[in-house]
N, C-alpha and C positions, 0 to 999 in steps of 0.2 A: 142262578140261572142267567143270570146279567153278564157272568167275566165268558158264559157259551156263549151268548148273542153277540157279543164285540171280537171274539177271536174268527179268526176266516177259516174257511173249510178247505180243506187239502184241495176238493176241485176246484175252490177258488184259486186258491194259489196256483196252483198248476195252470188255470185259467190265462192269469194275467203272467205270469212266467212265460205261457207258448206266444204273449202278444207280444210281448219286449223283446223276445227269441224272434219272430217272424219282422217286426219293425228293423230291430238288426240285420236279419237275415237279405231283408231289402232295402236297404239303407245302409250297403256297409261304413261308409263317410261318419256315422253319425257313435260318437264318443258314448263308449256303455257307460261310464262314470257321469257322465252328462245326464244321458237319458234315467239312468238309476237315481243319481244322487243329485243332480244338480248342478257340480263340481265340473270346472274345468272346462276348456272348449267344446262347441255343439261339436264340431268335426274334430273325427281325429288330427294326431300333427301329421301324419305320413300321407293323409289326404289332400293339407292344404298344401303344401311342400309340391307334393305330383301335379295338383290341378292348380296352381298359380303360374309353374313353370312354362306352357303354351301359351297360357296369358298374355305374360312376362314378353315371351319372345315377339307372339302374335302385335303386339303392343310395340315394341322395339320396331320391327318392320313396319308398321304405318306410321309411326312416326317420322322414320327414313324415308318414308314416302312423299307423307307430306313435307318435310322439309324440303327435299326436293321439287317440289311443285312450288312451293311457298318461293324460293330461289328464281323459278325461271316464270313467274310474275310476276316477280321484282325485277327481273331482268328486261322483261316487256314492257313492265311500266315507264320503264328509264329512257328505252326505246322512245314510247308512246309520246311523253316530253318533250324527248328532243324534238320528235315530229310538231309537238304542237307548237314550239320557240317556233321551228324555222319557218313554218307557214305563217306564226304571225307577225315576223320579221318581213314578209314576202308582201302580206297584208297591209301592212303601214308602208312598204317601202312603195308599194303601185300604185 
């Protein structure tokens, strides 16, 4: 009666099959090898591939962005300098 009590019931099985099925089902991202076994990336590769690439770019453009900003701060700043030399050249000299 012991090796009944430890085997699982078909509506078990079928149970937990329709979760891993609906998990999947709404989670397509998420690696069956993963979620089954253990094995391998949580996300699939063709997932991380497609959703790194907007990233990737989104990422490249603020970059460009900021570097540009970063540029014409330092261009002000250089400005700001020389402003402050010449007034305190103006300073000592009056």
């Amino acid at each position: 009666m012991r090796n009944r009590e430890l085997k699982p019931t078909a509506g078990k099985v079928q149970s937990r099959v329709g979760k891993l099925q609906k998990i999947l089902g709404d989670y397509p991202e998420i690696s069956p090898d993963w979620l089954l076994f253990g094995q391998g990336n949580m996300l699939r590769e063709e997932y991380i591939q497609e959703s790194l690439v907007p990233i990737f770019q989104q990422s490249s453009h603020n970059i460009d962005k900021l570097l540009e900003r970063i540029e014409s701060q330092s261009e002000e700043i250089g400005r700001l300098k020389e402003e402050n030399r010449n007034l305190k050249e103006k300073m000592y000299l009056a």
